[in-house]
mmCIF entry with sequence, helices, sheets and N, C-alpha, C, O atoms, coordinates in Angstrom:
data_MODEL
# 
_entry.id   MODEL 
# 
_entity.id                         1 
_entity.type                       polymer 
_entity.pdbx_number_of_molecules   1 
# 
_entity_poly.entity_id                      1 
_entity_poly.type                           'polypeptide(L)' 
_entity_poly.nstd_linkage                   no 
_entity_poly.nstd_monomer                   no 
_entity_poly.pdbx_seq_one_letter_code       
;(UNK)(UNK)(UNK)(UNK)(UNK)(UNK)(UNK)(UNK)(UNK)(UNK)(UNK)(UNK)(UNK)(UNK)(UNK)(UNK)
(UNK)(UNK)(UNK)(UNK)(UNK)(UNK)(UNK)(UNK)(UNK)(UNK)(UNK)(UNK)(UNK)(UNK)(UNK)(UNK)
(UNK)(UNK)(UNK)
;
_entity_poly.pdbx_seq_one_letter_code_can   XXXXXXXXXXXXXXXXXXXXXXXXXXXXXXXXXXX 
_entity_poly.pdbx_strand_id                 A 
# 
loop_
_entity_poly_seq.entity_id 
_entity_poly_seq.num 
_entity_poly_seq.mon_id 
_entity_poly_seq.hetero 
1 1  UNK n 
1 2  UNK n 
1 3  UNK n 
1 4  UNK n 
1 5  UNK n 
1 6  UNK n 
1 7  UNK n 
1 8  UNK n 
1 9  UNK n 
1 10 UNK n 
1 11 UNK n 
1 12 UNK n 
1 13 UNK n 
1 14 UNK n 
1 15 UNK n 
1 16 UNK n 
1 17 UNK n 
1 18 UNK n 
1 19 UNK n 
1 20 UNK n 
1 21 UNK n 
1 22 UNK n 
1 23 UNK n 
1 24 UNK n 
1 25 UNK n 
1 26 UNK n 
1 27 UNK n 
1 28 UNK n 
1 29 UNK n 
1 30 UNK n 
1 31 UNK n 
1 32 UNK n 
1 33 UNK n 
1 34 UNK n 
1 35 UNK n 
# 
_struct_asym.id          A 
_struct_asym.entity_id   1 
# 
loop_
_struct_conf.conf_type_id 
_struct_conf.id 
_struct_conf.pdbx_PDB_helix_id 
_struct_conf.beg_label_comp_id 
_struct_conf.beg_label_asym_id 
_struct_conf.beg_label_seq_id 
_struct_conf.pdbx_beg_PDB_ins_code 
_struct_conf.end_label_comp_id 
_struct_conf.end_label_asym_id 
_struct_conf.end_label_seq_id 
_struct_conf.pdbx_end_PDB_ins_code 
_struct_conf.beg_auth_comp_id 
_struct_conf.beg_auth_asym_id 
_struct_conf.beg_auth_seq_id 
_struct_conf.end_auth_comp_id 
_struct_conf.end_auth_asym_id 
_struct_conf.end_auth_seq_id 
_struct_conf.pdbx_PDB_helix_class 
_struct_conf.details 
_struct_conf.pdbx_PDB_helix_length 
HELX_P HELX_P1 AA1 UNK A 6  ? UNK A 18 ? UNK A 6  UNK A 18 1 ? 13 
HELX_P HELX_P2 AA2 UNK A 19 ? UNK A 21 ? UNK A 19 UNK A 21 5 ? 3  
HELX_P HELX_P3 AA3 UNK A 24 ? UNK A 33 ? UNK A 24 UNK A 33 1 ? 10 
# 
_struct_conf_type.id          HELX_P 
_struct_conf_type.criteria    ? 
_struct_conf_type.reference   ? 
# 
loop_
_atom_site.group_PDB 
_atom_site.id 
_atom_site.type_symbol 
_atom_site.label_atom_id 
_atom_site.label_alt_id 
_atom_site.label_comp_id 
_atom_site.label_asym_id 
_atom_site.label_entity_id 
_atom_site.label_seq_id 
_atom_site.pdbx_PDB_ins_code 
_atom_site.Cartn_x 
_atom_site.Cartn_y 
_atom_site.Cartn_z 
_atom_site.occupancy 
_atom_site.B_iso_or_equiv 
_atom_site.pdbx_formal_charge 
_atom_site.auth_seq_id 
_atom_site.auth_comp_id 
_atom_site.auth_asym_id 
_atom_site.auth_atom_id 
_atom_site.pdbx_PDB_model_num 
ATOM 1   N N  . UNK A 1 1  ? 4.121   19.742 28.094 1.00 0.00 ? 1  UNK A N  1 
ATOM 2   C CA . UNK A 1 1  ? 2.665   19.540 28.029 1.00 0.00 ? 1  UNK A CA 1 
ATOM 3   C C  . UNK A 1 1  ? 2.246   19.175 26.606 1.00 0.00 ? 1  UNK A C  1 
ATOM 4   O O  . UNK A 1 1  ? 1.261   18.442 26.518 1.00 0.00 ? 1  UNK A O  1 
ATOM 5   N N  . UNK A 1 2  ? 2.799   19.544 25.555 1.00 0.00 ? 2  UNK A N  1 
ATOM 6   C CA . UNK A 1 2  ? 2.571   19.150 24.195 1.00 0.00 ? 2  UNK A CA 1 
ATOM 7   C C  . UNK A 1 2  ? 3.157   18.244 23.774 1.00 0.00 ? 2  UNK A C  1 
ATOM 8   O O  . UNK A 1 2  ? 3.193   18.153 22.547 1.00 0.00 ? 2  UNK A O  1 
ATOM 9   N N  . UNK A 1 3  ? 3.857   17.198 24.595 1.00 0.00 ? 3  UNK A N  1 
ATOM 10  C CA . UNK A 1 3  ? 3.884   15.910 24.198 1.00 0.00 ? 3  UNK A CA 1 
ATOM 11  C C  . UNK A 1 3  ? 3.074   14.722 24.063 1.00 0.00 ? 3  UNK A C  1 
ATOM 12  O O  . UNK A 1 3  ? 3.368   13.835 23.262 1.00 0.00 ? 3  UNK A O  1 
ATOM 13  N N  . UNK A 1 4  ? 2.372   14.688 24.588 1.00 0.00 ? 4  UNK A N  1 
ATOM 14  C CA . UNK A 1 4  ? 1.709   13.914 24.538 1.00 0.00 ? 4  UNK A CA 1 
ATOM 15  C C  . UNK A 1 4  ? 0.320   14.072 23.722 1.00 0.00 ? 4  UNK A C  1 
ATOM 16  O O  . UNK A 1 4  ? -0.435  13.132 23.476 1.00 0.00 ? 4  UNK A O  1 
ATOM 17  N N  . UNK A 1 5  ? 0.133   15.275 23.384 1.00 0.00 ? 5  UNK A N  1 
ATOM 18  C CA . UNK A 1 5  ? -0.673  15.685 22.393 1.00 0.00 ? 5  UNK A CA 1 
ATOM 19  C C  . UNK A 1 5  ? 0.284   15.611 20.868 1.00 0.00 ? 5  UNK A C  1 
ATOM 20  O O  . UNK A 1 5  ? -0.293  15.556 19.782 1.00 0.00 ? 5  UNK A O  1 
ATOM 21  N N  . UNK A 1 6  ? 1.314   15.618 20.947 1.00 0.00 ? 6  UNK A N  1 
ATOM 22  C CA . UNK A 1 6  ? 2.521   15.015 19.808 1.00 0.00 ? 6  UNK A CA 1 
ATOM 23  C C  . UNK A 1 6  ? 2.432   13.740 19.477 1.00 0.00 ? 6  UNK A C  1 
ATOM 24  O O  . UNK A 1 6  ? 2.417   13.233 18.355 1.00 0.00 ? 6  UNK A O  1 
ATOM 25  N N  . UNK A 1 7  ? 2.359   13.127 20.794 1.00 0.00 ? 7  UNK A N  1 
ATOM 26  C CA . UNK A 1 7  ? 2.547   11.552 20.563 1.00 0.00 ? 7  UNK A CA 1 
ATOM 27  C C  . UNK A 1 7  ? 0.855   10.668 19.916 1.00 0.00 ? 7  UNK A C  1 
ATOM 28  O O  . UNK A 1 7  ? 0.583   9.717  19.184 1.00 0.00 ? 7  UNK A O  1 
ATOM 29  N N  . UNK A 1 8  ? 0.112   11.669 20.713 1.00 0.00 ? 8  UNK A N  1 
ATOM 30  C CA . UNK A 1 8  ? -1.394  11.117 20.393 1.00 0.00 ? 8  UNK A CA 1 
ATOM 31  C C  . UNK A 1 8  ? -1.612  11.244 18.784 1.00 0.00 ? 8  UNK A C  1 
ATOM 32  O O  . UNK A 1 8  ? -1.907  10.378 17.960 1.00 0.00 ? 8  UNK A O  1 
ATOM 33  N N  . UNK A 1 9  ? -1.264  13.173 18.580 1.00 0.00 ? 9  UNK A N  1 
ATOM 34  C CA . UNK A 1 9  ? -1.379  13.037 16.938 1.00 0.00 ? 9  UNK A CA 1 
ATOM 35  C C  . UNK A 1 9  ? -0.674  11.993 15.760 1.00 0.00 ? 9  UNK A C  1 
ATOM 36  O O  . UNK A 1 9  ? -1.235  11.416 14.828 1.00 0.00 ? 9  UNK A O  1 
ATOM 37  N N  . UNK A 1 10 ? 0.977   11.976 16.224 1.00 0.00 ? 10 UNK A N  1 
ATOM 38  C CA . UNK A 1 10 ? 1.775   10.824 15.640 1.00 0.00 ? 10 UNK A CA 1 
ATOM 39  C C  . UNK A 1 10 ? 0.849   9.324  15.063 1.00 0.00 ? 10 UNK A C  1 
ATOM 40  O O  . UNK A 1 10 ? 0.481   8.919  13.961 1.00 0.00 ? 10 UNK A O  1 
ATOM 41  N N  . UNK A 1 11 ? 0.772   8.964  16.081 1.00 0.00 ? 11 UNK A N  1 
ATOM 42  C CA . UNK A 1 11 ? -0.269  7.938  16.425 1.00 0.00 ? 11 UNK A CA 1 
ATOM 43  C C  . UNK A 1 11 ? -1.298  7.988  15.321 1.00 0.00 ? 11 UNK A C  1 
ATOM 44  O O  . UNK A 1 11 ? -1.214  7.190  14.387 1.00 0.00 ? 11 UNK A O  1 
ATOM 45  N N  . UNK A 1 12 ? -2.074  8.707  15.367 1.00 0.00 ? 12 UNK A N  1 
ATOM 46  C CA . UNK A 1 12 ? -3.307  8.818  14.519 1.00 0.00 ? 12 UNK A CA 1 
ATOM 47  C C  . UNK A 1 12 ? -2.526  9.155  12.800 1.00 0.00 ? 12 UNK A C  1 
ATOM 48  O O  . UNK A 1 12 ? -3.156  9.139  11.743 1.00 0.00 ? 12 UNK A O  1 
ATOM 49  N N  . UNK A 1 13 ? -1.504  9.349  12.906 1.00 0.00 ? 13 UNK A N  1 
ATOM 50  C CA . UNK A 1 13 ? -1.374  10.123 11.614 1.00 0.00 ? 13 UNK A CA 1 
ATOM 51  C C  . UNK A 1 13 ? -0.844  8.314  11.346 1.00 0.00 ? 13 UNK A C  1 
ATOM 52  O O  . UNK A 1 13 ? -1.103  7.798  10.258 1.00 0.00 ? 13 UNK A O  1 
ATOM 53  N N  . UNK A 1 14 ? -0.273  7.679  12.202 1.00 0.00 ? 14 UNK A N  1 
ATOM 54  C CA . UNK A 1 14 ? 0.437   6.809  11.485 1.00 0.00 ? 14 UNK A CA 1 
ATOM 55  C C  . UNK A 1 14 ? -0.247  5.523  11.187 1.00 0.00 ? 14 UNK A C  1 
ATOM 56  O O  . UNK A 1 14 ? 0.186   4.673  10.409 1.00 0.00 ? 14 UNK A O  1 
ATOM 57  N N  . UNK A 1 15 ? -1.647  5.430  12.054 1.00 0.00 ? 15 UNK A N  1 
ATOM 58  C CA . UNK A 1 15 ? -2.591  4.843  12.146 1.00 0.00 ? 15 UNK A CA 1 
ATOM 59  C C  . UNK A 1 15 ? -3.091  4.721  10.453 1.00 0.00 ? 15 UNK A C  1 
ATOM 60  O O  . UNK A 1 15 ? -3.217  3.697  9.780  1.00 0.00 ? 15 UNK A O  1 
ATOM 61  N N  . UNK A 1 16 ? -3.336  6.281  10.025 1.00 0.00 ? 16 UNK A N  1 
ATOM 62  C CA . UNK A 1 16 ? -4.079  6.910  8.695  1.00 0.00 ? 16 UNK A CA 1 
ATOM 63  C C  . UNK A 1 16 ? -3.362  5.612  7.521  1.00 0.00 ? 16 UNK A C  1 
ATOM 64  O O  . UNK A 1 16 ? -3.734  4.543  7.037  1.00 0.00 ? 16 UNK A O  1 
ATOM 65  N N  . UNK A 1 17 ? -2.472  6.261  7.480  1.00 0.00 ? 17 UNK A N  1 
ATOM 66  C CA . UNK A 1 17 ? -1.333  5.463  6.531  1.00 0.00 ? 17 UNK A CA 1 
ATOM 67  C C  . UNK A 1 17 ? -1.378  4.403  6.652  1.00 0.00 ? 17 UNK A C  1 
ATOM 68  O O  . UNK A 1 17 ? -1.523  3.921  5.529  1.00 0.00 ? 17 UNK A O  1 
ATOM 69  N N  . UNK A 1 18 ? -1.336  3.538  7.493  1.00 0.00 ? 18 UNK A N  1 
ATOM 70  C CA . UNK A 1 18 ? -1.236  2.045  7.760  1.00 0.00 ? 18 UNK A CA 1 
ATOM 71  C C  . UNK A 1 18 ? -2.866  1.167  7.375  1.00 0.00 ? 18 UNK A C  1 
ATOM 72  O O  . UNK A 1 18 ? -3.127  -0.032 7.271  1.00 0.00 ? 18 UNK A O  1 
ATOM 73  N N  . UNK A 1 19 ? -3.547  2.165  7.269  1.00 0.00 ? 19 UNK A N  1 
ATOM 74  C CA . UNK A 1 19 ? -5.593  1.723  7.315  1.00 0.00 ? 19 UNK A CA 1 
ATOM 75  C C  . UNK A 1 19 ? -5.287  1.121  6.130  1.00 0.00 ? 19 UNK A C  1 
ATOM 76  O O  . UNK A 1 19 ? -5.247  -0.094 6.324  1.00 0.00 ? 19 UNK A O  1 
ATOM 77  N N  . UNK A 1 20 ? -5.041  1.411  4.934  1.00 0.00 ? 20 UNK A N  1 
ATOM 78  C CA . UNK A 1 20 ? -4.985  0.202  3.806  1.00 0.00 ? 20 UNK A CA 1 
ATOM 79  C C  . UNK A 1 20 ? -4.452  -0.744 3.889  1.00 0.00 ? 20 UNK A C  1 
ATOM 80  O O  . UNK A 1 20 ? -4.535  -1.557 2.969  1.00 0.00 ? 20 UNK A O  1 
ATOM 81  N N  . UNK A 1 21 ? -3.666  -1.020 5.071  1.00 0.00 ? 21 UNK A N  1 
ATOM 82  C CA . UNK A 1 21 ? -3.137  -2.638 5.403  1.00 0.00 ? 21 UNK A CA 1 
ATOM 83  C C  . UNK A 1 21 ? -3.889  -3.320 6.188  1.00 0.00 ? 21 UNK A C  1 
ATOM 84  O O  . UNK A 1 21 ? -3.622  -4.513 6.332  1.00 0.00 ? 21 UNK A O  1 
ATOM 85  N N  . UNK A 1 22 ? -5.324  -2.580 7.085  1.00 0.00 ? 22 UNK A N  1 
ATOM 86  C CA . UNK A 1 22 ? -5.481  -2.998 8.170  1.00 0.00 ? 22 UNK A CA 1 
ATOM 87  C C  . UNK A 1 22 ? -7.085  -3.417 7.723  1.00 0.00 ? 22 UNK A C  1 
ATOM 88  O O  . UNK A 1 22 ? -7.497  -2.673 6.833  1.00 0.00 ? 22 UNK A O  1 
ATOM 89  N N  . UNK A 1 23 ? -7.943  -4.322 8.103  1.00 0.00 ? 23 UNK A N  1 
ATOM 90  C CA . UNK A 1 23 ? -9.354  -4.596 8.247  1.00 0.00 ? 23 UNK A CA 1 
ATOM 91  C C  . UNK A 1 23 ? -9.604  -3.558 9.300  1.00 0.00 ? 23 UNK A C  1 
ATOM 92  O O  . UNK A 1 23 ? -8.801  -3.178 10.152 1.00 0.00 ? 23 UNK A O  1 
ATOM 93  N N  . UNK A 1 24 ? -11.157 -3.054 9.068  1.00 0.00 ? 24 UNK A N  1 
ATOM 94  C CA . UNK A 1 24 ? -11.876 -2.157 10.003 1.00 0.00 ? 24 UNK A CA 1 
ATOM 95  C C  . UNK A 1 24 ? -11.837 -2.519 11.063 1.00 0.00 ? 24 UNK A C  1 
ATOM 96  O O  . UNK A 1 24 ? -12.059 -1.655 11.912 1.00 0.00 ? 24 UNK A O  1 
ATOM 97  N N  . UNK A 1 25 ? -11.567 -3.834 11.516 1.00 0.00 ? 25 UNK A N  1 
ATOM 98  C CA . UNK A 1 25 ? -11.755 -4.436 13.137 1.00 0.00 ? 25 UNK A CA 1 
ATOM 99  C C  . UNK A 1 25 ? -10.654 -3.863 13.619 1.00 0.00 ? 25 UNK A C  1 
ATOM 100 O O  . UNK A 1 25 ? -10.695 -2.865 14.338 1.00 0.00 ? 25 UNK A O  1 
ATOM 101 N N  . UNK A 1 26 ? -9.175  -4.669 13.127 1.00 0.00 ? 26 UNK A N  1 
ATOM 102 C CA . UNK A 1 26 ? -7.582  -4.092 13.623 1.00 0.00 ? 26 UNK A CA 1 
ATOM 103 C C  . UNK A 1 26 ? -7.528  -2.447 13.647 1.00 0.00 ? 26 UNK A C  1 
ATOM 104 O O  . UNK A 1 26 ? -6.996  -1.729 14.492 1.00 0.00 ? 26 UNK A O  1 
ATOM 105 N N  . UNK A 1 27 ? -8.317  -2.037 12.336 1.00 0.00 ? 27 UNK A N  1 
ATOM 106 C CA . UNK A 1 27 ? -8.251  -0.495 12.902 1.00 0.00 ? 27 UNK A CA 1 
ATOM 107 C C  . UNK A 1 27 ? -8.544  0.210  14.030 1.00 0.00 ? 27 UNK A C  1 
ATOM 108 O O  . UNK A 1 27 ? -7.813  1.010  14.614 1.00 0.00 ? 27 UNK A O  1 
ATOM 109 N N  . UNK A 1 28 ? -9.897  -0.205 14.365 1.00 0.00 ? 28 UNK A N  1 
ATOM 110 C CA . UNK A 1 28 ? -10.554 0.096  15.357 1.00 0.00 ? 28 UNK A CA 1 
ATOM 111 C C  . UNK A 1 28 ? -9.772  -0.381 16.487 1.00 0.00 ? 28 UNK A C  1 
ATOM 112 O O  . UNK A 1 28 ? -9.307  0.548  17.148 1.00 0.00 ? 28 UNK A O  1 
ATOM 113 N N  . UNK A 1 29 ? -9.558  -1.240 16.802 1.00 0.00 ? 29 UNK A N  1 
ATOM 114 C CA . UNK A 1 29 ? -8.514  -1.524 17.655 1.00 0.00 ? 29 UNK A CA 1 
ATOM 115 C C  . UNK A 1 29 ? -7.093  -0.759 18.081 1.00 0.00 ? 29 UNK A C  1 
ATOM 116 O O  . UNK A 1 29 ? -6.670  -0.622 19.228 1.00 0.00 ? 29 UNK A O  1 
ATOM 117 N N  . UNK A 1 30 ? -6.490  -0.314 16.881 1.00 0.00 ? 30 UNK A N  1 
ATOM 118 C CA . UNK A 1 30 ? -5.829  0.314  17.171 1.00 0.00 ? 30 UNK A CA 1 
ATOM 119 C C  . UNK A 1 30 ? -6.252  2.110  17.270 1.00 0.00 ? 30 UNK A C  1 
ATOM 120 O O  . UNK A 1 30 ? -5.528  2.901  17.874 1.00 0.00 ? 30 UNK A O  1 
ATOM 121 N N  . UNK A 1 31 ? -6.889  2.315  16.919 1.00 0.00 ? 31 UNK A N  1 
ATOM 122 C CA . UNK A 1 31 ? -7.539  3.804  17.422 1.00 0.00 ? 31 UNK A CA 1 
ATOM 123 C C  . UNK A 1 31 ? -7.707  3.783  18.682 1.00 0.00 ? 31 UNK A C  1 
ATOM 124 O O  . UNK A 1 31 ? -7.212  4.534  19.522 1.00 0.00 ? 31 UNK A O  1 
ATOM 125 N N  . UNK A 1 32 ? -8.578  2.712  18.854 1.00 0.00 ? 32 UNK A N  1 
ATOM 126 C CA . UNK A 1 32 ? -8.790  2.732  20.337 1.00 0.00 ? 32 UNK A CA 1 
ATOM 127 C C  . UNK A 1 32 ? -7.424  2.834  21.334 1.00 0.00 ? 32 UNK A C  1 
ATOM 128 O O  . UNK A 1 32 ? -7.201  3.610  22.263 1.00 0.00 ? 32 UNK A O  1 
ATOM 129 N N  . UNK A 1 33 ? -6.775  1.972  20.889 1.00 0.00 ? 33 UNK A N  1 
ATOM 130 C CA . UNK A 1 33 ? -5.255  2.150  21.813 1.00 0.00 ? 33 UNK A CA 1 
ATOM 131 C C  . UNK A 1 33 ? -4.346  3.443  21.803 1.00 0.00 ? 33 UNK A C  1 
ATOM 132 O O  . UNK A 1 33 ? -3.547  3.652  22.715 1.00 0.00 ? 33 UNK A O  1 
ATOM 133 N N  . UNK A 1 34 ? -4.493  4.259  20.785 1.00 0.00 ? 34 UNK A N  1 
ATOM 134 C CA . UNK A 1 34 ? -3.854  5.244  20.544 1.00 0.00 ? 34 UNK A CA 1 
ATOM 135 C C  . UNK A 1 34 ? -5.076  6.312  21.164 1.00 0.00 ? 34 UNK A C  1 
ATOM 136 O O  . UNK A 1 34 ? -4.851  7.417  20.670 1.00 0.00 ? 34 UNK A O  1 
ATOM 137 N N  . UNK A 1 35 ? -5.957  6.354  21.824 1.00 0.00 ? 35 UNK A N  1 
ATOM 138 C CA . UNK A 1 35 ? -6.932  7.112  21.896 1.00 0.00 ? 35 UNK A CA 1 
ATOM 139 C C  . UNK A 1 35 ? -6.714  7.285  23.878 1.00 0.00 ? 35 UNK A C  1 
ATOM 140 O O  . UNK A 1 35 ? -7.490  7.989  24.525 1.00 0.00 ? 35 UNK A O  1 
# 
């Protein structure tokens, strides 16, 4: 059951890190997909 609450956080954490490569649009985009 805490996988996927693993995989969701992963996601967001790796999202974090990657935001200085990304324009606010691609971000948003990808939040949304990881969401």
């Amino acid at each position: 059951a805490g996988l996927v609450e693993y995989i969701k956080y992963y996601n967001q954490e790796r999202i974090r890190l990657k935001l200085k490569g990304l324009s606010p649009v691609k971000y948003r985009e990808q939040a949304q997909a990881a969401a």
